[in-house]
Each structure stands twice: as C-alpha cells, then as structure tokens.
C-alpha positions as CSV (number, residue, x, y, z in Angstrom):
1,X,0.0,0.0,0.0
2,X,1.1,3.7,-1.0
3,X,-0.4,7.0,0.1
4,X,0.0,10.1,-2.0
5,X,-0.9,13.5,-0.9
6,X,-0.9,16.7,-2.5
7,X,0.7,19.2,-0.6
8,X,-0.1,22.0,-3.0
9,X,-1.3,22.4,-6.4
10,X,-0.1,25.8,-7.8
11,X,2.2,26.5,-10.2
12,X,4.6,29.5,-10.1
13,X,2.9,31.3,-7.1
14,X,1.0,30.6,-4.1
15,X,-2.7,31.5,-4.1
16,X,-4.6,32.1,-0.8
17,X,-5.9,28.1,-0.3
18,X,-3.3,26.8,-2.8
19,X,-0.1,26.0,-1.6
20,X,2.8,25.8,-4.6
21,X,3.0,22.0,-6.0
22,X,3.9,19.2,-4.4
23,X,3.8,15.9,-3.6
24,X,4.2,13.7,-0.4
25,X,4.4,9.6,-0.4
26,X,4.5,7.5,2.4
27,X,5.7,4.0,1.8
28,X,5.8,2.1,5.2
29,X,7.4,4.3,7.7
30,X,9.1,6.4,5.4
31,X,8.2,9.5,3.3
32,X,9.4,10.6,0.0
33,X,8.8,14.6,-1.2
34,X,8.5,16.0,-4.3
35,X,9.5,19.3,-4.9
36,X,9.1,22.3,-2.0
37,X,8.4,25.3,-2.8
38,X,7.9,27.9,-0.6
39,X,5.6,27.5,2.1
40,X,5.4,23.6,1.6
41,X,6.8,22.8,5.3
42,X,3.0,24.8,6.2
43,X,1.0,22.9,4.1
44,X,2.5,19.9,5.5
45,X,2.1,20.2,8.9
46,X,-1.9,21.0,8.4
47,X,-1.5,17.2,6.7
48,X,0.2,16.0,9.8
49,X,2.4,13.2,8.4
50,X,4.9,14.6,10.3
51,X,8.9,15.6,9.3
52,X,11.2,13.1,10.8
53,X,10.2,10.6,8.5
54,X,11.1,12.5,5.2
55,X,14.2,10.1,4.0
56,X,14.6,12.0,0.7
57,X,13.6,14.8,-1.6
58,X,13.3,14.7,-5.6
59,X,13.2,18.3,-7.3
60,X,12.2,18.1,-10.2
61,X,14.0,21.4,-11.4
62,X,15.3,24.4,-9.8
63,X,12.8,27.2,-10.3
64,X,11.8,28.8,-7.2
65,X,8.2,27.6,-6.8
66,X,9.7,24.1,-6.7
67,X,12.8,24.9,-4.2
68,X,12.7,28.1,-2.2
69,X,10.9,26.4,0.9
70,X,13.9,23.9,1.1
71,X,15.6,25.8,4.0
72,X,12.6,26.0,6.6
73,X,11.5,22.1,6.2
74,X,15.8,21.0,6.4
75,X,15.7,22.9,9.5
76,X,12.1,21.8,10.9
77,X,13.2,18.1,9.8
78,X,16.1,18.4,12.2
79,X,13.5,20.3,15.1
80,X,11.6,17.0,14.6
81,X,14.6,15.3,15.7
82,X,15.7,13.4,12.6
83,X,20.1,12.3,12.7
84,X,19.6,9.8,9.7
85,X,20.9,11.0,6.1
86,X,18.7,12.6,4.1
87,X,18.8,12.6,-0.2
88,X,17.8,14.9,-2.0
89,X,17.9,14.4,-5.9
90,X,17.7,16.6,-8.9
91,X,18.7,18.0,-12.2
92,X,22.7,19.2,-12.8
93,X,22.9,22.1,-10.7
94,X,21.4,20.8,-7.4
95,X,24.4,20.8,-5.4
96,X,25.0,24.5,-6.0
97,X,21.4,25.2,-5.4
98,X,21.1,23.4,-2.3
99,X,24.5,24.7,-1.0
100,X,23.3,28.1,-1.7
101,X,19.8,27.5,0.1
102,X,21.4,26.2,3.2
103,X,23.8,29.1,3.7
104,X,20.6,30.4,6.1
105,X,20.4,26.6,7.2
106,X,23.5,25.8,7.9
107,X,24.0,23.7,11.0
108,X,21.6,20.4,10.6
109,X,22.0,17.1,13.1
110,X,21.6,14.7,9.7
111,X,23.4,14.6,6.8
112,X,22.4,16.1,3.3
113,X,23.9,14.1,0.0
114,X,22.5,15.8,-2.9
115,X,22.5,13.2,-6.2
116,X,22.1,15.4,-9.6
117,X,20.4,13.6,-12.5
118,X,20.3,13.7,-15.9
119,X,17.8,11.3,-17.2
120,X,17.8,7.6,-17.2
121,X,19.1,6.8,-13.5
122,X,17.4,4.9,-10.8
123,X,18.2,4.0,-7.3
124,X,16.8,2.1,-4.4
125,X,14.4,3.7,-1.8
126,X,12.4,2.0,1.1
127,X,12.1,-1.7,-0.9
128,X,11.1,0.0,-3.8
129,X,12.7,1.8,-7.0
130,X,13.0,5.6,-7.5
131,X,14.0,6.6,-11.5
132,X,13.6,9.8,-13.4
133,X,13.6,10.7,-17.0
134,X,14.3,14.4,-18.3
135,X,11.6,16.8,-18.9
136,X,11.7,19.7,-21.5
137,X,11.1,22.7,-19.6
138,X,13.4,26.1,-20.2
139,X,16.0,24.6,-17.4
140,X,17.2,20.7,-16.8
141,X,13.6,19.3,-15.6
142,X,13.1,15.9,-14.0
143,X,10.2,13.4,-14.4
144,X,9.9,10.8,-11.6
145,X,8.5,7.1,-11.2
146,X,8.1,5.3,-8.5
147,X,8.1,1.4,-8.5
148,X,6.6,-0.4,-5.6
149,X,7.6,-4.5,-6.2
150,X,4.8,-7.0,-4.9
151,X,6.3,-10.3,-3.8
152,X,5.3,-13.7,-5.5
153,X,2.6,-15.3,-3.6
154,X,4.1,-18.0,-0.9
155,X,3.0,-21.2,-1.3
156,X,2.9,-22.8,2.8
157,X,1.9,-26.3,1.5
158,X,4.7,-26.5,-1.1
159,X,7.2,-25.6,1.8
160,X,5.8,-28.2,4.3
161,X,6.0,-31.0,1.4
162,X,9.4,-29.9,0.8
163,X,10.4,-30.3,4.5
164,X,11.1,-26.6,5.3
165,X,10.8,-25.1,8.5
166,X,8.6,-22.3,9.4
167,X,11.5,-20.0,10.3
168,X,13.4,-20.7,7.1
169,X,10.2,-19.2,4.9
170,X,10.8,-15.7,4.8
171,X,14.1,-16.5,3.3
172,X,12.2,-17.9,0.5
173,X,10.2,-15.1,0.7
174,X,13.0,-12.8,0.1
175,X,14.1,-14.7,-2.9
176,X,17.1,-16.6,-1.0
177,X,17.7,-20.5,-0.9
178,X,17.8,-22.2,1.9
179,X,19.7,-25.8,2.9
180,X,17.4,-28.9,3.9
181,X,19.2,-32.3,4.6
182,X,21.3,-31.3,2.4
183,X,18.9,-30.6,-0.5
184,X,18.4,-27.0,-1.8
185,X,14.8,-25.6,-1.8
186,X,14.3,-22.6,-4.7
187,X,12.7,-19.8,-4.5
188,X,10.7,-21.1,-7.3
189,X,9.7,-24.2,-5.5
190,X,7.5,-22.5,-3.2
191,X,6.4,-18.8,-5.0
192,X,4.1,-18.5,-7.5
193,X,4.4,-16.8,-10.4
194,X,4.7,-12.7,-10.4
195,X,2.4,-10.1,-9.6
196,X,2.1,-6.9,-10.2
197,X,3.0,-3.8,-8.2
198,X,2.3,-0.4,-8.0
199,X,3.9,2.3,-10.1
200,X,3.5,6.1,-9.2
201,X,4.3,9.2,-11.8
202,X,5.2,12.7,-11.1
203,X,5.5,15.5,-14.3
204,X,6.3,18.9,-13.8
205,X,7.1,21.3,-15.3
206,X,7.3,20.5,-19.1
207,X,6.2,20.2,-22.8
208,X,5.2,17.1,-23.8
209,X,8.2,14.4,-24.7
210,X,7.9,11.0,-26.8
211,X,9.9,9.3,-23.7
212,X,7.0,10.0,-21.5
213,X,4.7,7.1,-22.3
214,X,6.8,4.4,-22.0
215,X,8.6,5.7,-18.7
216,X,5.1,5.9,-16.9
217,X,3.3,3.2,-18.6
218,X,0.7,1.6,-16.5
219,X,0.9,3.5,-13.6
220,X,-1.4,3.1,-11.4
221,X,-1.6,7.3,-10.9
222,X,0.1,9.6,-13.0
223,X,0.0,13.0,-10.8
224,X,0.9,15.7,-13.9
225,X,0.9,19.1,-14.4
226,X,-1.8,21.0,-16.4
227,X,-0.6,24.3,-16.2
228,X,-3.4,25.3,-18.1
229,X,-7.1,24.2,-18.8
230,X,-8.2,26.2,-22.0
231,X,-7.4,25.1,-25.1
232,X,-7.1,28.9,-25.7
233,X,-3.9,29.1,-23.4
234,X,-1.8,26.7,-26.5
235,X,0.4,29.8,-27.2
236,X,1.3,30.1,-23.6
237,X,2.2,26.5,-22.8
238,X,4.2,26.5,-26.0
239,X,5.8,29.5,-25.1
240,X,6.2,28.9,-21.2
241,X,7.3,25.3,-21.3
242,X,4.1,23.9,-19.4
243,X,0.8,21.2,-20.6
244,X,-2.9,22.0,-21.7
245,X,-4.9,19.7,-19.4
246,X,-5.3,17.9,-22.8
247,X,-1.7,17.2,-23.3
248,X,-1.6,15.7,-19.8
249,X,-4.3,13.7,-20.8
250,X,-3.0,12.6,-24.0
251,X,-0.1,11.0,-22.0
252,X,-1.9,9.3,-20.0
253,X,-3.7,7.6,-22.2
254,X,-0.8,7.0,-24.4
255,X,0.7,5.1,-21.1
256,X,-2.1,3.4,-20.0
257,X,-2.2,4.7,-16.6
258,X,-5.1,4.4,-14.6
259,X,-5.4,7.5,-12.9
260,X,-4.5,11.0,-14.1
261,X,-4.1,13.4,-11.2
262,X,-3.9,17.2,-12.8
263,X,-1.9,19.8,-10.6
264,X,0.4,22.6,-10.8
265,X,-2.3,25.3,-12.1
266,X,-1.4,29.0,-13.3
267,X,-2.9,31.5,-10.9
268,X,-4.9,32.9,-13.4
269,X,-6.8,29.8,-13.6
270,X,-8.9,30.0,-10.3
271,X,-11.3,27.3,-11.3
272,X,-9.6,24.4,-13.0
273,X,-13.0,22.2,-12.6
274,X,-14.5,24.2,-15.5
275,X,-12.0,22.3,-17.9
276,X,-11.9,19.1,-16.9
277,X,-14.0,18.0,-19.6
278,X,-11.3,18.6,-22.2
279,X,-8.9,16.4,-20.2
280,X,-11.7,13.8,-19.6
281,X,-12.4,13.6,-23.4
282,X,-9.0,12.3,-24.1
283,X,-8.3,9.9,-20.7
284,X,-12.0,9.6,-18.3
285,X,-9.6,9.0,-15.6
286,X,-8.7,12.2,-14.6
287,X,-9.1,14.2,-11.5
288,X,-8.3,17.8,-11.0
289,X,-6.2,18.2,-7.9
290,X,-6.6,20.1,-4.6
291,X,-4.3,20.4,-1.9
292,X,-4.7,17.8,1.0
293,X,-6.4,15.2,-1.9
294,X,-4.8,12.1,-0.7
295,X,-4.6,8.6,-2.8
296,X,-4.0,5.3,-1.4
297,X,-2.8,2.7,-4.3
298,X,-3.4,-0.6,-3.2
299,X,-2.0,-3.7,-4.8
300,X,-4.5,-5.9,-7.2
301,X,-5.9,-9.1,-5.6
C-alpha cells in the first residue's frame, strides 16, 4: 500500500488556499517529497504526516516555486529530531542550489547528499525503486516514477512438502535458498508466479516528450501538471514550457495509466473544474487536484 498527498497544487505562485506543487508519499514508515516550494513545510504540517520521517527529496528542477521552501523544512526536519541522512535528488545544478539555500540553514544534526540527475538513472528507496527521466522545460527538468515490487505469492503447502521449517520461509520469501538435509529448496519451489505492483508518476514542469509514455506506462496514478485548462492558453504553454490539461491527458492515455491526477495550475486559472472536460475527453480518468487530496494505491488481488 502507498499513500500520495498533495501538498499543494499551484504553479509559479502561491494563491490564498493553494499552496505551490507538491507531492508527499508515504511507503511504510518512510516519506518521500517531491519538490518544496515555498511555504510547503505549512501545508505539510496542516496534513500532519509529520517531518522526521522525510528520508529523501526529488526536485524536479530548480525554479523557485519548486525549491525556495527547502531551508525551513531541512531545519524543521532536524526540530523534529531526525540524525539519519537525508537525499535529495535533482537536475545538474542541485548541489549549488542546495549549498546556496542552506547558507541560512547551515548547521543540521543529519546529513544532506544531494544526487544530480540527468535522465535515465534509478536507485533504491524504502524496498522500492526511485528513477527519473528528463523533462523539456526552459532549465534541466526531471520526471519521476516510483516502482513499488509485490512479492510472488508464498505457497505454505509447497514448503511443508518440501520439508522446510517455518522459520526458514521468509528466506524464501526474500528470494534466498535455503539448505534442507542437504537438499536445496528454490525460491521457485514454493512462489508463484509474479504479480504486479504499484507504479507512481510525477511530471512537472514541461512540454510534452515521446519518452513519456513508456517511462510511466501503466501506472497506477500519474499525478501531472496541467498548467493550463483552455485550449485557448496553447500559445502560452508553447511559449512557457508547461501542458494543456489535454496534453496531460494525451499521456496518460498514451501510457495506460489508470489515474490521471492534474496539478500545478497557473494562478490565473482560479477554477480548474470548468475544464476538466477537455482532459476527460482524451483519458475519463482524470481528477483535477486540490491540496490535502490524498490517494491510497493498493495492490491488485
């Protein structure tokens, strides 16, 4: 099981009632951030997930809306009393960014190791697998998926047959062999074929790229930006680097995801409902974010 809330849902500025965008996941104990723009450490104590549990950050570029609130959360994260290392990822230029952020954050009681990214890199988080793929926004942009694995089913009857003790099965269960009388038991001998897990997108800020749909394809919620809902506004998501509502929807249709969550909205657009419709035309699927929505992705039976 995943959770996903939306710690804000506004692009470039904050609005009274609409924090800037952002994401927070919680996988187990742990939570994973996406982007934090200024005043995000607010918006995420009203959700009340807490701090000390934030194991690592993914910007997705370094425009201010997505980075300025860094230095207040570092320094409530260590108020909350976290020493563990913390990550934070991002495009090239992340460790100059962050170095220049925490000149009024200096003194922290974890440690900070920034990872810069250019597209095509992956690494572990939590038990599950954290990648990106670049954007195409005015500056290096990010795009990042997260892949949740789902164990093969255990088969208990297959084990007792095969003469293993109970407290030898969850080294099966982790995919190790275990010794028996000299025989080795597989894996294989006891698990049942694979099943699938869960797979989380995040897009912002960008133009639409052809490596998009087969980075995020079937997953299970695609949170995206729509920068804009009118089909009006083309000019000025050409021009601005940023999606129609319809674009966001075309790639998540073109992945086969099953959820499109729409965010990031220009603060011009005070009502994004009214133009949901064009999205839905394109992918039924698709919700038009607030902040404090929260999504629980559960695996398949």
């Amino acid at each position: 099981m995943l959770d996903a809330v939306l710690v804000g849902t506004s692009g470039t500025i904050p609005l009274p009632g609409r924090w800037l965008s952002a994401l927070l996941v919680r996988l187990g104990s742990e939570l994973l951030l996406f982007d934090c723009g200024e005043g995000t450490q607010i918006s995420m104590r009203q959700i009340g997930w807490g701090f000390k549990a934030i194991s690592a950050l993914c910007l997705s570029h370094l425009h201010a809306d997505h980075v300025a609130g860094l230095p207040g959360l570092l320094l409530t994260i260590g108020n909350a009393g976290r020493t563990e290392p913390l990550a934070i990822l991002g495009p090239v230029g992340t460790s100059r960014a962050v170095a220049g952020l925490r000149t009024i954050a200096p003194r922290l009681p974890f440690e900070v190791a920034v990872l810069e990214w250019t597209g095509g890199e992956a690494v572990a988080w939590n038990g599950a697998t954290l990648s990106c793929t670049p954007l195409d926004h005015a500056i290096p942009c990010l795009g990042y998926r997260l892949d949740v694995p789902r164990h093969p089913r255990f088969d208990p009857d297959a084990a007792r047959r095969l003469g293993v003790p109970i407290e030898r099965w969850k080294h099966l269960q982790r995919g190790e062999p275990v010794e028996i009388d000299g025989r080795t038991v597989r894996p294989a001998d006891v698990l049942g074929s694979a099943r699938r897990g869960l797979r989380l997108g995040y897009v912002t800020d960008t133009r639409p790229t052809v490596a998009m749909p087969a980075f995020f394809a079937g997953a299970d919620l695609l949170v995206c930006e729509g920068t804009y809902g009118d089909p009006a506004d083309r000019d000025n998501a050409v021009e601005n680097r940023h999606l129609l509502f319809s674009e966001a929807a075309g790639i998540a249709r073109d992945a086969g995801a099953r959820h499109l969550l729409l965010t990031h909205f220009s603060a011009k657009m005070l009502d994004p409902w009214r133009h949901v419709g064009h999205a839905q035309a394109i992918f039924p699927n698709t919700s038009v974010g607030r902040d404090h929505l929260t999504t629980t992705l559960r695996f398949d039976d």
